[in-house]
N, C-alpha and C positions, 0 to 999 in steps of 0.2 A: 160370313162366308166360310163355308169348309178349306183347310189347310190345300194351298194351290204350290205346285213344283213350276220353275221356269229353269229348262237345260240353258247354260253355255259355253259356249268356250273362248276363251280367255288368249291373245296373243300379245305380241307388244313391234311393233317398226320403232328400231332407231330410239325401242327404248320408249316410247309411248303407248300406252294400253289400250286395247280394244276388247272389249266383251259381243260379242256378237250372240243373241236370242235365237236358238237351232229348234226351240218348238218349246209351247209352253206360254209365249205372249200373248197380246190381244191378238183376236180375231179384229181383222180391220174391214174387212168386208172385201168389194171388188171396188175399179174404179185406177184413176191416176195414183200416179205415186204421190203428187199432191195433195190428192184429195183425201188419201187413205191419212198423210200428214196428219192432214188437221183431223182425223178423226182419232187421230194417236193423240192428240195434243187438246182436244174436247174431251176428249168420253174416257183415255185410259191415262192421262198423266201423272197416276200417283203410283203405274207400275213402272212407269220413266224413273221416276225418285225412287222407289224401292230395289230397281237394279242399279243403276249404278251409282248412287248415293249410297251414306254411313247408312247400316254398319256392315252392310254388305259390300261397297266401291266406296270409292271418294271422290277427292274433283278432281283428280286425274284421269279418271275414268271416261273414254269415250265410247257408249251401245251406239250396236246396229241392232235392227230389227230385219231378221229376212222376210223378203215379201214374196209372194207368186207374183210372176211379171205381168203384164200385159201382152206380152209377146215371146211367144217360144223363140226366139232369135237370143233373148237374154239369159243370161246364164242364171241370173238370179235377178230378182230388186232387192232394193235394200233404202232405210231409214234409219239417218246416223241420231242421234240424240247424246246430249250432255248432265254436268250438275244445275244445270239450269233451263234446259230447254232442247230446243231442236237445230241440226243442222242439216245446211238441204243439202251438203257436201262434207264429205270430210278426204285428205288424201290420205294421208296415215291408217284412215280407218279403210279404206278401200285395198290399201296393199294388205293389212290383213282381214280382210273379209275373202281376198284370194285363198291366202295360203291357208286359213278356215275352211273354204270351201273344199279345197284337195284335200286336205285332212279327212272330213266327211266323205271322203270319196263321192263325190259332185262333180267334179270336174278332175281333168288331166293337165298338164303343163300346156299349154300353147295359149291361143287369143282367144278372149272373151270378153263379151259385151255385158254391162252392169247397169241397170235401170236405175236412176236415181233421179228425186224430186225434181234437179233441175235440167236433167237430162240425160242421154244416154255416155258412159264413158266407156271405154276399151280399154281393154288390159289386155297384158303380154305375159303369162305364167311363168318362172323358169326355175323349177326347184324352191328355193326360198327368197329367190328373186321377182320381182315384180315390176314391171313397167309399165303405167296408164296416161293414156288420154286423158288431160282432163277440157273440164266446159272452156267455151271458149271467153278469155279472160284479157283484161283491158284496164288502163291507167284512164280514171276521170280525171283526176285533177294534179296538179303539178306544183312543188314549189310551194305548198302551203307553209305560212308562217302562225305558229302557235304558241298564243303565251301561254304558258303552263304555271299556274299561280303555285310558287314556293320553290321552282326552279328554275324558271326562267323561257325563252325562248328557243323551237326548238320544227325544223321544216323539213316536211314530209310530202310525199304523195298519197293520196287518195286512190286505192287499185280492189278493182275487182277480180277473183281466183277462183270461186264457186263460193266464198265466204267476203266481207269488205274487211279493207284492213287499211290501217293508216302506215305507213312505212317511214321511219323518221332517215333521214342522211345525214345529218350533222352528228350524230349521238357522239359524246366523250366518253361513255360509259365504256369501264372495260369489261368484256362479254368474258367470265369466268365461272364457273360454276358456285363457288365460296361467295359469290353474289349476288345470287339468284331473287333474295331478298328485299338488297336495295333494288333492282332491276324488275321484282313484282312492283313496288311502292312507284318508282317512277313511272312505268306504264300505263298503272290505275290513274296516278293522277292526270296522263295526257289521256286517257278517255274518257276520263271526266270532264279537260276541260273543250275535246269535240264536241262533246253531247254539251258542255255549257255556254259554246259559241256556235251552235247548231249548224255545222261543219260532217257531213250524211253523204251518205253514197245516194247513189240514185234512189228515187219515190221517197224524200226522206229516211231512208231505212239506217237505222245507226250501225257507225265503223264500231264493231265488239270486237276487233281483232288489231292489235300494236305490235309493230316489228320493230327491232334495232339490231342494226347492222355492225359487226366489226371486222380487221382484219381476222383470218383463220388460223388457228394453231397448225393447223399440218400446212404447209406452204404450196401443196400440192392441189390444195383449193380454194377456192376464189372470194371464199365470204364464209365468215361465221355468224349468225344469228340468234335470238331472243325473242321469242315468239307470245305474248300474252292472249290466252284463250280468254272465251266471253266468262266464264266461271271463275276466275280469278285466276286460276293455275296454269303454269306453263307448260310449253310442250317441249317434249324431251326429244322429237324427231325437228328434223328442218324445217317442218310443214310443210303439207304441199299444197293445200291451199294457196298458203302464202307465197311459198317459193313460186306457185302460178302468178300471185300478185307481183311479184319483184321482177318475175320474166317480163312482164309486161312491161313494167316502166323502166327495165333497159332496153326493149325493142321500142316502146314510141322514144325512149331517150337518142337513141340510134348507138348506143354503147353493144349491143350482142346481137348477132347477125341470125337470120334462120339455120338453125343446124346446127350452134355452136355448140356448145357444151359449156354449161355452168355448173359448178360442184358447192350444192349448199353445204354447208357444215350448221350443226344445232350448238345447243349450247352445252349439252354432256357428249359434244365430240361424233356423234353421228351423222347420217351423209346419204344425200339425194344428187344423184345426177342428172340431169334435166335441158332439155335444150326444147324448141318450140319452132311452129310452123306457121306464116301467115293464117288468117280462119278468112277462109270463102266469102262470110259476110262481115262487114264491121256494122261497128254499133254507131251509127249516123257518120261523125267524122272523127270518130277514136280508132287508134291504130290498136286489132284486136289480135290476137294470136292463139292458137293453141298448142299449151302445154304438155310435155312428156315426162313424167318424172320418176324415175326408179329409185328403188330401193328396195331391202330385205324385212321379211318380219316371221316369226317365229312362233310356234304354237306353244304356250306356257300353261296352259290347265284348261280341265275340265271338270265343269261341276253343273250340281243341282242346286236352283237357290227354293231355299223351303220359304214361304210366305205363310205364317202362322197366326190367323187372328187376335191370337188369344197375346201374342206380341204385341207392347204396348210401343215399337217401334217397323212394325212390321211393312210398314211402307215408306219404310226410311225417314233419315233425320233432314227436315227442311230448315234451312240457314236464312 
């Protein structure tokens, strides 16, 4: 193939990175955001690996890929991808696929609507501020007890947030950053041993995402957290995904009321504010809500990534 250029640019929420694809990707054709998915995830995923994997990203790294919508009402669509695959949500990456977009001069501060695989979400621009809707999100299961071979016992819930995530309660782990290491190590092993006690969100689909909760360093917020992404690397913002999982199993817990206000804390100290609204439909008889979750993200570079054949790593390093 002749040397191919892909523009992007580069932000970070809360300290978590987003690379966002401004022209230069696959052509995905027309069709759902789903469908364009999996044709991102057939026909072009070794330019997935090649943006945001070594030796151009790493597994910190989370793309979007911008789409033309299906509907002029959207401001944009968009397809989050990782060091290992696809996400049909990302929060972090939606607050900055915002402040990307005004960059690009796309859009202005006020509300807008974002196309994405699993549905539409709304967002609220304000400077470097951003506030979104997200899908509407819900605690499956409760109280899960899991032994985790080489550390012990350890119970969570089970919460859908546009990603599944296992949410532990008990944890004694202290949520420090000089940690981060043991707190990878223990994570991988509690989703290992979901997946070894086949322990699934809905349609079997596997929980890739482990939260631990602790008290917050600023006492002005209500929770600090530890968030392990499906890539092995953690996330440096609250998550919002997750933080949409955690809303949920304090509203079906009956612990946060609609309206209230919860202030995530991450684990390098950053900060999502977030409170939720009953959602119109529930999902059979789980108490469903949706999520609002703000936060700030910041425009950090802009570049060309050169793809060079003649590199004998040119579509990145697979692990």
């Amino acid at each position: 193939m002749p040397i191919k250029t892909i523009n992007v640019i580069d932000s970070h929420t809360g300290g978590e990175p987003t690379r966002i694809v401004v022209s230069g990707g696959p052509d995905l054709g027309s069709g759902s955001l789903t469908q364009r998915l999996n044709r991102f995830q057939r026909d072009f995923d070794e330019i997935r690996n090649a943006i945001v994997n070594e030796p151009r990203g790493s597994d910190e790294v989370v793309g979007g890929l911008i789409c033309e919508p299906t509907d002029p009402k959207f401001a944009a669509g968009v397809i989050f991808f990782n060091n290992t695959g696809y996400l049909r949500m990302c929060g972090h990456g939606t607050i900055g696929l915002m402040v990307t977009l005004k960059h690009l001069g796309k859009i202005a501060d006020g509300a807008h609507l974002i196309e994405t695989p699993v549905g539409t979400v709304a967002a609220e621009l304000t400077g470097h501020e951003v506030s979104f809707q997200n899908v509407p999100s819900y605690r499956l299961l409760a109280d899960v007890e899991l032994e985790v071979p080489g550390y012990g016992t350890v119970v969570g819930d089970v919460a859908w947030g546009g990603n599944w995530f296992f949410l532990v309660k008990n944890s004694a782990e202290e949520l420090t950053i000089d940690r981060v290491d043991r707190l990878t190590k223990i994570t991988l092993q509690i989703r290992s041993a979901l997946r070894d006690q086949g322990i699934t969100g809905t349609d079997d689909e596997a929980i890739d995402h482990i939260e631990l909760f602790g008290p917050p360093v600023d006492p002005d917020n209500d929770s600090r957290n530890f968030v392990l992404c499906p890539g092995g690397a953690y996330d440096r913002s609250p998550c919002g995904t997750g933080t949409s999982a955690k809303l949920a199993c304090l509203a079906a817990a009956g612990k946060l009321k609609p309206g209230e206000l919860w202030r995530q804390e991450s684990i390098v100290g950053s900060l999502f504010t977030c409170s939720y609204q009953p959602a119109k439909a529930s999902e059979g008889e789980l108490v469903t809500i949706v999520p609002t979750i703000t936060g700030e993200a910041y425009v950090c570079a802009e570049a060309k990534l050169i793809l060079n054949p003649d590199d004998p790593f040119c579509m990145g390093i697979v692990k």
